[in-house]
TORKOL-4160 file (C-alpha; in steps of 0.2 Angstrom, whole numbers, padded with zeros to 4 digits, m for minus):
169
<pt num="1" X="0000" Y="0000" Z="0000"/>
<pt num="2" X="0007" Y="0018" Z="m0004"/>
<pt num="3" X="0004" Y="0032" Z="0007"/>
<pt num="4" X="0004" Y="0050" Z="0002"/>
<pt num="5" X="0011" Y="0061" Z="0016"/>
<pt num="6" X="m0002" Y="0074" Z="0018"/>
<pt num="7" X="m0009" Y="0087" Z="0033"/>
<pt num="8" X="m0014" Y="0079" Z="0046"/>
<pt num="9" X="m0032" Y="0079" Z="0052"/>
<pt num="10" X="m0032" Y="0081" Z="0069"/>
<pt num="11" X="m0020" Y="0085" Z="0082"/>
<pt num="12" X="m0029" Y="0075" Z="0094"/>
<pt num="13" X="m0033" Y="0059" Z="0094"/>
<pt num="14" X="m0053" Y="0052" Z="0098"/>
<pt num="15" X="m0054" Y="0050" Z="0116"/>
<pt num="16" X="m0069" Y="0039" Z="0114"/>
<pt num="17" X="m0090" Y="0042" Z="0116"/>
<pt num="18" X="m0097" Y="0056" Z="0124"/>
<pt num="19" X="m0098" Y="0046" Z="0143"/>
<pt num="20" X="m0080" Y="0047" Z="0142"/>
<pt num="21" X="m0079" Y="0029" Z="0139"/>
<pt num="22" X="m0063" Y="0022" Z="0129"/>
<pt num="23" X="m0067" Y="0014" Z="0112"/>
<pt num="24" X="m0061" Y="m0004" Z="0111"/>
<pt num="25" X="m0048" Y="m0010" Z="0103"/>
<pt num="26" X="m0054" Y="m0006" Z="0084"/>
<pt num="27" X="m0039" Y="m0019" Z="0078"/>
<pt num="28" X="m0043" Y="m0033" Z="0085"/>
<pt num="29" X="m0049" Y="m0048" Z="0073"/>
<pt num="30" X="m0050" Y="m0036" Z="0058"/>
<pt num="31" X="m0041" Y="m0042" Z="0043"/>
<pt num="32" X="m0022" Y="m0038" Z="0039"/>
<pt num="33" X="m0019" Y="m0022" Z="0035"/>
<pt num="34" X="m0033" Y="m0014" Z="0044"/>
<pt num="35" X="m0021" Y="m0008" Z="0058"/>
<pt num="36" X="m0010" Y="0000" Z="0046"/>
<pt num="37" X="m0025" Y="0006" Z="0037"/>
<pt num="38" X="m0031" Y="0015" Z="0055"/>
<pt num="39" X="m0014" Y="0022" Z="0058"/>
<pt num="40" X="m0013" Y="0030" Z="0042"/>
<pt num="41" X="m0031" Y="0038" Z="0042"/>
<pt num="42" X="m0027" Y="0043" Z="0061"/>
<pt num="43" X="m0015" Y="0052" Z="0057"/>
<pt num="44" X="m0019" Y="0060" Z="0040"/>
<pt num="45" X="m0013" Y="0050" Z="0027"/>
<pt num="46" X="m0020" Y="0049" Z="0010"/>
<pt num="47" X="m0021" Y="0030" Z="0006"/>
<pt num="48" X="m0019" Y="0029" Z="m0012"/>
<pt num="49" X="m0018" Y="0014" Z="m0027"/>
<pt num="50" X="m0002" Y="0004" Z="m0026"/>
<pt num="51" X="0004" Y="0014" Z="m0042"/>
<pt num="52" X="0015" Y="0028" Z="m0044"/>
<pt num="53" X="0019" Y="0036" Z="m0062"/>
<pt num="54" X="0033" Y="0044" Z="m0055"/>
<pt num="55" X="0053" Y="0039" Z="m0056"/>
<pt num="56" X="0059" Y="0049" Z="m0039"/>
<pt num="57" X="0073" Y="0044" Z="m0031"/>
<pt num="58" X="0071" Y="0032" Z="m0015"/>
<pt num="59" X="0074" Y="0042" Z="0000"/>
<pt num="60" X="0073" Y="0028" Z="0013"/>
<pt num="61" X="0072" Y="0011" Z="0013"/>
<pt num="62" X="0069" Y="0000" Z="0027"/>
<pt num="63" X="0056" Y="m0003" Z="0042"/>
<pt num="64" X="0047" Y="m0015" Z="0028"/>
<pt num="65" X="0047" Y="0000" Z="0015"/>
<pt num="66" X="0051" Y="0014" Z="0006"/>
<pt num="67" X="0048" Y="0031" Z="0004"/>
<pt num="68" X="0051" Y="0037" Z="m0010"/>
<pt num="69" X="0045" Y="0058" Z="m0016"/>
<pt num="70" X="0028" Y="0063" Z="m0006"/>
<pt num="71" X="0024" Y="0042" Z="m0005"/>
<pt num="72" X="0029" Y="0027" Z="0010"/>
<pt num="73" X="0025" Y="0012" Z="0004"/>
<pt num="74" X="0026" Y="m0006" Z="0016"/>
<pt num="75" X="0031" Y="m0020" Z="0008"/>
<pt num="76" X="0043" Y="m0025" Z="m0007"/>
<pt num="77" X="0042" Y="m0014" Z="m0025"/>
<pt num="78" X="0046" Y="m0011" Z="m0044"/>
<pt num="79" X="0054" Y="0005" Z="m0053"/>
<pt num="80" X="0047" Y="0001" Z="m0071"/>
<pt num="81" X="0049" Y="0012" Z="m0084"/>
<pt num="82" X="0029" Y="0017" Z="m0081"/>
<pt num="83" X="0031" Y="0020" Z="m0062"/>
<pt num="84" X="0033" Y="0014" Z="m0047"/>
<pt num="85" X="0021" Y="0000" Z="m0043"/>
<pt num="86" X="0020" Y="m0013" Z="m0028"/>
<pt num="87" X="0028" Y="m0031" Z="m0028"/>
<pt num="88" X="0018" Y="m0043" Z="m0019"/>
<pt num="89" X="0033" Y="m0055" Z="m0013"/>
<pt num="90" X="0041" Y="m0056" Z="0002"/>
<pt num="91" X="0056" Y="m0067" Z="m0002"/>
<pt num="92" X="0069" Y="m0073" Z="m0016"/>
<pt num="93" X="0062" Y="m0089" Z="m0015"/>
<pt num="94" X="0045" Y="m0080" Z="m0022"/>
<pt num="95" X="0054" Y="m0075" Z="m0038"/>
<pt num="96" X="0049" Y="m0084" Z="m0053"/>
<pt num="97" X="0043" Y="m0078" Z="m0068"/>
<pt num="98" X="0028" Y="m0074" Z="m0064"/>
<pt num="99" X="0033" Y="m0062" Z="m0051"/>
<pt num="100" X="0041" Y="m0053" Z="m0064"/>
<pt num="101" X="0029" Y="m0052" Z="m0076"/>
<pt num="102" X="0026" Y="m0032" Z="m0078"/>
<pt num="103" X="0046" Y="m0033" Z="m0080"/>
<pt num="104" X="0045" Y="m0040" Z="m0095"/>
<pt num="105" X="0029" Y="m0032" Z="m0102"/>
<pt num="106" X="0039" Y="m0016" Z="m0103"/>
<pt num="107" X="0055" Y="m0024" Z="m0109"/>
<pt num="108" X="0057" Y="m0013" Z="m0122"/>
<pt num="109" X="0060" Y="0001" Z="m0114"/>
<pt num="110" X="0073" Y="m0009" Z="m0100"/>
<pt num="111" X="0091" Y="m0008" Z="m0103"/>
<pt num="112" X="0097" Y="m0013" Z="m0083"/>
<pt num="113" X="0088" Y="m0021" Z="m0069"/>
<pt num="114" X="0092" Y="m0022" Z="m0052"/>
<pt num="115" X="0087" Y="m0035" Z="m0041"/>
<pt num="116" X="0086" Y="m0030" Z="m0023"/>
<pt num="117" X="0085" Y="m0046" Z="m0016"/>
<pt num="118" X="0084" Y="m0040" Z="0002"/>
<pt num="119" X="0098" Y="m0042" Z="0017"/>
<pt num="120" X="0110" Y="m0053" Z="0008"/>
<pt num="121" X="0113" Y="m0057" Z="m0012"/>
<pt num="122" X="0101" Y="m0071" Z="m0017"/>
<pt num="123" X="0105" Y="m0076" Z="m0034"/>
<pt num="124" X="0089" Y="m0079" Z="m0046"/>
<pt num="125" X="0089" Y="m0095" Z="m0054"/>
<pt num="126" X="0097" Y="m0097" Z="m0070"/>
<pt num="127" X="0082" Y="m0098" Z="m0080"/>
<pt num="128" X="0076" Y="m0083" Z="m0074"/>
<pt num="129" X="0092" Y="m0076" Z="m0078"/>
<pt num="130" X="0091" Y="m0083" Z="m0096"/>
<pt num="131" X="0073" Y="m0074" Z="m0100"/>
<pt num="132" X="0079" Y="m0057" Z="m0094"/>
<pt num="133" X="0092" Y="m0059" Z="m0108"/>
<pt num="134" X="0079" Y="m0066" Z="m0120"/>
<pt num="135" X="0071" Y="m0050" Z="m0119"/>
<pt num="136" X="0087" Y="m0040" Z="m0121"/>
<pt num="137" X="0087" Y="m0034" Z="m0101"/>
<pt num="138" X="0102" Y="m0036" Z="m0091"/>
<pt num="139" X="0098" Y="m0042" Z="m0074"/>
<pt num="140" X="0110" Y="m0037" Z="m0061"/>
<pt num="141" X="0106" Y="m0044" Z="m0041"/>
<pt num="142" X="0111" Y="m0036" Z="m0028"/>
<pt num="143" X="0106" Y="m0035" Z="m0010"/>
<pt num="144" X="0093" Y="m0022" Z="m0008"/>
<pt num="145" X="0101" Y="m0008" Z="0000"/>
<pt num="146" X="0116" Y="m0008" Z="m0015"/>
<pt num="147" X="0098" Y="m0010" Z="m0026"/>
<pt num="148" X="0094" Y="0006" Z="m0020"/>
<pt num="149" X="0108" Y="0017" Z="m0022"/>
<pt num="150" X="0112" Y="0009" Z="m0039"/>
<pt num="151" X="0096" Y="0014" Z="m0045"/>
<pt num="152" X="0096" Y="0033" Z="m0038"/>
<pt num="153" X="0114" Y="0034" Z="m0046"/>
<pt num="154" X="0106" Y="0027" Z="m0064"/>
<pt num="155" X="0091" Y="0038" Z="m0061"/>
<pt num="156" X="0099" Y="0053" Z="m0058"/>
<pt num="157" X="0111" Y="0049" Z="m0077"/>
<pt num="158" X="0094" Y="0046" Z="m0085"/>
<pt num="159" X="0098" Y="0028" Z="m0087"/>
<pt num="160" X="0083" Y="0014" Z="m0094"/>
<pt num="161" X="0084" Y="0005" Z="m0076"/>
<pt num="162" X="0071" Y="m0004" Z="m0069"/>
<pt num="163" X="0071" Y="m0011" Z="m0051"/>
<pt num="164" X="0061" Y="m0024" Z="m0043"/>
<pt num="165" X="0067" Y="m0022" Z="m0023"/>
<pt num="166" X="0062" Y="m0036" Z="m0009"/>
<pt num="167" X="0058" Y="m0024" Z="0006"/>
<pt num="168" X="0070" Y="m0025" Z="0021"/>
<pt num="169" X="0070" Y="m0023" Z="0042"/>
């Protein structure tokens, strides 16, 4: 989920009904996400859709996410040549070819792609590794935070990059 920081709403937080009497526990047995959901409206985030046209730079990475110009997002994420969208994998071992299936619907436009493969360097399996060359991309793997600062670096020359980044601690 991507975040826009914004105003917040309020400066104080809802003391519960008119008695006086604390609300309960809203996060209790709601779905995942909901607390994060809470927080963000609680303090005056805009939620917004998990995609971001945008190629800014990463400011911070970390925590479980990024931030990355006016946008936090939690959880792992790809720098494609259309934006910046959410990647729903959570570890290497999730990366097949599916998992990197917008990659390779804006191959064209993809000249270097950097794998952030989160605390340490995972290598992806070599038959992975041949379809990025099929498709003319050269895949490079790297642990995320290298993935990161490579990718601002490229960025910034105006390079055809691409990155798909596992989110770290």
């Amino acid at each position: 989920m991507i975040f826009k920081w914004g105003k917040k709403q309020s400066d104080q937080p809802d003391k519960g009904d008119q008695s006086g009497n604390a609300k309960p526990d809203a996060a209790q047995d709601k779905p995942d996400g909901f607390v994060e959901n809470a927080v963000a409206l609680a303090t005056g985030l805009e939620m917004v859709d998990a995609f971001y046209p945008g190629h800014d730079p990463i400011d911070y990475y970390g925590q479980g996410g990024f931030r990355f110009g006016s946008y936090s997002h939690q959880g792992s994420l790809m720098f494609l040549p259309s934006g910046t969208r959410r990647w729903d994998i959570a570890s290497p071992k999730e990366m097949t070819k599916e998992a990197f299936e917008h990659v390779f619907k804006e191959a064209e436009e993809i000249e270097i792609l950097l794998i952030g493969s989160g605390t340490h360097l995972v290598p992806v399996n070599p038959e992975l590794k041949a379809m990025f060359r099929e498709h003319g991309i050269m895949a490079d793997v790297m642990d995320t935070g290298a993935a990161v600062r490579t990718l601002n670096i490229l960025l910034a020359e105006e390079r055809a990059v691409a990155a798909a980044m596992l989110a770290v601690d």
